[in-house]
C-alpha positions, -999 to 999 in steps of 0.1 A, spaced: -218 -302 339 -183 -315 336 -176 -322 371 -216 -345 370 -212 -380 366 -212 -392 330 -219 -430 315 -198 -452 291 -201 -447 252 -214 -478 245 -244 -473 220 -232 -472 185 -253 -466 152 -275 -497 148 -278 -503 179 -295 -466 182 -317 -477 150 -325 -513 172 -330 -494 205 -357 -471 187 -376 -500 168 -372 -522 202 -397 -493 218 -420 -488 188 -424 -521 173 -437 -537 203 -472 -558 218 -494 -531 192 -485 -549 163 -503 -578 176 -534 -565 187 -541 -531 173 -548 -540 136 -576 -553 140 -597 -525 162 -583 -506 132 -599 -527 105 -631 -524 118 -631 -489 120 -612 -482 87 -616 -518 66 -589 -519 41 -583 -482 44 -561 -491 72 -538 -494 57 -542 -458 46 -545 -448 86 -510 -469 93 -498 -442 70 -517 -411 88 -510 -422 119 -468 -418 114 -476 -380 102 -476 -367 138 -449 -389 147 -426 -380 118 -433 -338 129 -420 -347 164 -394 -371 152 -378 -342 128 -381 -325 164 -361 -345 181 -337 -357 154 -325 -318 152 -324 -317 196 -303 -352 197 -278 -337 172 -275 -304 192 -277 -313 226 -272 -350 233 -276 -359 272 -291 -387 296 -323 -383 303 -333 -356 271 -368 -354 279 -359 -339 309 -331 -322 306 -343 -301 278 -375 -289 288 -358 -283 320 -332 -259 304 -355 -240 279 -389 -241 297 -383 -242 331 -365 -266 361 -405 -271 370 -416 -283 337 -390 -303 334 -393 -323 368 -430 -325 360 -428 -338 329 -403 -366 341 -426 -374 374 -453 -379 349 -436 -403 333 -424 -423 358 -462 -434 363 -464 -439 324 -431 -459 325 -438 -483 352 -474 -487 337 -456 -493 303 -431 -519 318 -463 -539 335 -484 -538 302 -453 -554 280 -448 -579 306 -481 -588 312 -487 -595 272 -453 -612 272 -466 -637 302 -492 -646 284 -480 -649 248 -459 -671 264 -486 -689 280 -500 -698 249 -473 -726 251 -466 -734 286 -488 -724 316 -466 -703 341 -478 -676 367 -484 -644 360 -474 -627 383 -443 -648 392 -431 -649 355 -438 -612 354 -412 -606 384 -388 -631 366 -387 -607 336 -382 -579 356 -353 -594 370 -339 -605 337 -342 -571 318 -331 -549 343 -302 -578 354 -291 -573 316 -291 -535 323 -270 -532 350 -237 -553 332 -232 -524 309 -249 -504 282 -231 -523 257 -247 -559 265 -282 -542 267 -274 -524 231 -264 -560 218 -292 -579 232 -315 -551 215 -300 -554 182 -301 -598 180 -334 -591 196 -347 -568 168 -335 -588 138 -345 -619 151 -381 -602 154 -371 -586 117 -364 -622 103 -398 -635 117 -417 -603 98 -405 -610 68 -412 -655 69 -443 -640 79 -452 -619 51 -431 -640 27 -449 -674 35 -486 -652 36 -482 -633 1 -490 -665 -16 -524 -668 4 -530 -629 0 -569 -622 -20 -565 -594 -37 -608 -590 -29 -598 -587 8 -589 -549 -4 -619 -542 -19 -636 -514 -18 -606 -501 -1 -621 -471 15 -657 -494 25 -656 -471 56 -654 -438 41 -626 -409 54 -644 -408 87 -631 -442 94 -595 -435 84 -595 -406 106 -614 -428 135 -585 -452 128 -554 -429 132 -551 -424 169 -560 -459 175 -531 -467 156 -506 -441 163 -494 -456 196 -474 -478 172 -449 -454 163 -441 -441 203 -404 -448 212 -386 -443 178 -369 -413 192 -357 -436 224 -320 -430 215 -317 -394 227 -327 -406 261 -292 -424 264 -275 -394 242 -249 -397 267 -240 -432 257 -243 -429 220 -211 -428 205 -205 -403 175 -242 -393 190 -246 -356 170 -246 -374 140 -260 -412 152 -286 -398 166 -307 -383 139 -298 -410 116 -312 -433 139 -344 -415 148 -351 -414 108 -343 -447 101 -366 -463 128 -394 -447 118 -392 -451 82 -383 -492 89 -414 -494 116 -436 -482 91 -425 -504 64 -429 -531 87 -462 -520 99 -476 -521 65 -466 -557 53 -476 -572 84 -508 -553 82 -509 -562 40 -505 -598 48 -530 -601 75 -557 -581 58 -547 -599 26 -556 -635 42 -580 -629 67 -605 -605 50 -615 -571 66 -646 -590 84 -624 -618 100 -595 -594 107 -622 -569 125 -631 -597 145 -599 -611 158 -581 -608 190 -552 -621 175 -552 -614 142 -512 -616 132 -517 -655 147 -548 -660 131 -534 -647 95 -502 -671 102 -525 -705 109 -544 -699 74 -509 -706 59 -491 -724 81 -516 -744 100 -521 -737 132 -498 -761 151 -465 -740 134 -481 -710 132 -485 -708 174 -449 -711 185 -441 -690 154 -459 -661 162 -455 -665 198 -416 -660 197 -421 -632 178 -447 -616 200 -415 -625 229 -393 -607 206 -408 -579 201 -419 -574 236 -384 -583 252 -365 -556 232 -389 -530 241 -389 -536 277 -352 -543 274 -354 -504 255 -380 -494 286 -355 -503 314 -327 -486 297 -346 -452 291 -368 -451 325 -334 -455 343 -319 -425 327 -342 -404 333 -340 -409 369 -302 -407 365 -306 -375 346 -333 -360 373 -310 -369 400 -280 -356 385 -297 -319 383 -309 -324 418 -344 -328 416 -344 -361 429 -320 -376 459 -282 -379 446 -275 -416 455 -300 -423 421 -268 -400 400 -244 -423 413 -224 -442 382 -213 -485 392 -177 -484 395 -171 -514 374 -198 -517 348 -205 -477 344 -241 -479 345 -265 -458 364 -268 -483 388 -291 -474 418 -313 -456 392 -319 -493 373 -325 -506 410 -353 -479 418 -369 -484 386 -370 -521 395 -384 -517 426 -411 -494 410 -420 -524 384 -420 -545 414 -447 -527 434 -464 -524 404 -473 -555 406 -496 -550 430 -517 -530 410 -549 -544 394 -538 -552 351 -562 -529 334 -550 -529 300 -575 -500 288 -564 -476 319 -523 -489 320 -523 -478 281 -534 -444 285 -511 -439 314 -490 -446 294 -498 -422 264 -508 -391 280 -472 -385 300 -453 -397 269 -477 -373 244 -467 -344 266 -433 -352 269 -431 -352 231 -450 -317 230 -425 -301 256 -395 -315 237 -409 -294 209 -417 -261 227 -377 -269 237 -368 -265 202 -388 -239 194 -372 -218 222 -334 -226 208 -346 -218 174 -356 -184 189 -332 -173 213 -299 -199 207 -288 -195 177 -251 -205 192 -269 -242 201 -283 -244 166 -255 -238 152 -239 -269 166 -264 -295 154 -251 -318 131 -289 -322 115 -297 -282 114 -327 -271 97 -332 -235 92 -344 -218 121 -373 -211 112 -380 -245 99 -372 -259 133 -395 -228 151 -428 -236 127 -417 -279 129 -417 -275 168 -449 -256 169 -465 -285 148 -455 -308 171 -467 -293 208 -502 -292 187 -502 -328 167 -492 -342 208 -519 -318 227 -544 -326 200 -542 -368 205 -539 -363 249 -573 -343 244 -591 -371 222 -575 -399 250 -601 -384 271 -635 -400 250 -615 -432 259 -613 -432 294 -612 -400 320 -599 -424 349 -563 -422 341 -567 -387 340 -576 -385 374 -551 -410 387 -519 -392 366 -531 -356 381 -532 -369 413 -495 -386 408 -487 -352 394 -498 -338 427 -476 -356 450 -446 -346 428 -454 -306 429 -454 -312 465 -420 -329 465 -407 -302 442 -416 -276 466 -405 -288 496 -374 -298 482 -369 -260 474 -383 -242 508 -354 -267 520 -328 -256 494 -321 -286 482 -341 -285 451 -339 -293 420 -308 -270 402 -320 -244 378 -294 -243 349 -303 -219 322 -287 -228 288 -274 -197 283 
């Protein structure tokens, strides 16, 4: 690929750790805690936990690909080179439905955090963040990395007056009897609350634009998980702490809720709502940056038209990528805002995406020992074989239980998937289909 067009190095190490808290510490952190709590009680604690096992197997995973093979677009790109050109292109269609749905549900929740304050339209304000994040995105990867880095430790800074000013207020009876709920409650509670942890391997989507990347990369992928949980669990502590497991349980918005016993509600409301604006604008600042490379990286192997591989002249960003993405979000819009249905549609293509990645490594550890060899982070082998295989099971495991939620989705992503095997075919009968590179 050294005559394809390649993007500026622009991403350095803590923006990597920022670009992969930006996607995972997101809108879940406001909301999901309490669902969690009155499955779990205290234990949920003990589930926030639980939940980041899966996510650490796949983040090993993906730690060892970003240091062997870093590349725009990696969820594509790999399981495009060691499964097959098909697999690959499906897996990326997939989740251009699950991206779009991803960048509606974070704008949505932004609107109307921010609403909370000052009544604006949704869907007006919703288009006005489009514009602004995907603006930001085309000037350069550099600005976007900045912006996601003073976005993430402003959030950070707000986490911590949070849990600072609570601990006072915490009742240590709040956590008592921890597990009130039993295992089967802590195991009801993990998959609700494993959504937190999606995106903290965002950085080997722009792998291309990481400088140093080999060994940024799994650096980065460890250190957002590890910081997301430990800011999971105070938030979590804090709440639980003030409100009790019963008013917790009961809240829509408990992280508000919690901040208003301590700080009285007329503080506590702009408080929380800048950080819920935080937290949301980084990860759809993250979103924009990953959906777009994707495309770029799709396009770039030929499986979708070659204007969306084309590089800006001036700013080095995939350009006309960022712009179909836009327009995506756009017309997304016009969609009804199901929460419930835009969440797993969200889940499912990003769950098998994460369980392809895996098969990937599992098929380098086997046959490419010359590629494994060139990983900065390089388990054994074997390690990487049996850690893969963990993986592609932990991700088809939590797509299956999606399904007592809501089939719907289902139906609506299979047909999506549908209209892109008949793209991918007739692209091919006309030989202009996607190129099949092997990666040996």
């Amino acid at each position: 690929m050294a005559d394809a067009p390649h993007l500026k190095q622009g991403v350095g190490l803590i923006s990597v750790i920022a670009l992969g808290l930006g996607l995972a510490v997101g809108v879940s952190i406001f909301s999901v805690i309490a669902p969690a709590t009155a499955l779990a009680g205290p234990a949920m604690l003990l589930a926030v936990a639980l939940a980041a096992v899966p996510m650490f197997i796949i983040a090993v995973t993906y730690a060892f690909m970003g240091s062997a093979l870093p590349t725009a677009g990696a969820s594509y790109e790999w399981p495009r080179r060691f499964l097959s050109p098909a697999t690959g292109f499906m897996i990326a269609w997939l989740r251009i439905a699950g991206s779009v749905g991803a960048m509606l549900i974070l704008a949505l929740v932004l609107t109307r955090y921010v609403s909370m304050l000052v009544p604006v339209p949704t869907k007006a304000t919703m288009l006005g963040v489009f514009v602004l994040i995907f603006g930001l995105n085309l000037w350069g990867v550099a600005i976007a990395a900045r912006v996601q880095t003073v976005l993430m430790a402003g959030l950070i800074v707000l986490f911590f007056v949070f849990a600072g000013w609570g601990a006072p207020s915490v009742q240590p009876d709040s956590f008592t009897p921890f597990m009130s709920e039993g295992w089967a409650g802590v195991l009801a509670a993990t998959p609700v609350l494993i959504g937190l942890f999606f995106g903290i391997e965002a950085a080997t989507e722009v792998g291309d634009e990481v400088r140093n990347s080999r060994r940024a990369i799994p650096i980065g992928v460890a250190a957002s998980i590890v910081s997301a949980m430990i800011l999971y669990l105070m938030v979590a502590a804090v709440a639980l702490g003030v409100l009790g497991p019963q008013a917790l349980a009961a809240s829509e918005t408990p992280v508000l809720d919690a901040a208003a016993v301590f700080m009285g509600d007329d503080l506590a409301r702009p408080v929380i709502v800048l950080a819920a604006v935080l937290a949301i604008g980084k990860s759809l600042n993250a979103l924009a940056m990953v959906f777009s490379r994707y495309l770029f990286a799709m396009a770039r192997a030929g499986a979708l038209p070659s204007p969306l591989a084309r590089v800006h002249p001036r700013f080095q960003t995939p350009h006309i990528a960022l712009a179909v993405a836009f327009g995506l979000c756009v017309l997304g819009l016009l969609a009804p805002m199901n929460l419930t249905a835009l969440f797993l549609a969200v889940n499912v293509p990003t769950l098998l995406k994460y369980g392809a990645t895996c098969l990937s490594a599992t098929r380098i550890a086997r046959h490419h020992p010359e590629i494994h060899a060139q990983a900065a982070f390089r388990p054994s082998r074997r390690f990487v074989a049996i850690w893969g295989w963990m993986g592609v099971v932990a991700s088809f495991v939590v797509v299956l239980l999606g399904l007592t939620a809501d089939w719907r989705p289902y139906v609506a992503l299979t047909v999506w998937g549908l209209i892109g095997a008949a793209w991918y075919l007739v692209r091919g009968r006309f030989g202009v289909g996607p190129v099949s590179r092997s990666a040996s």
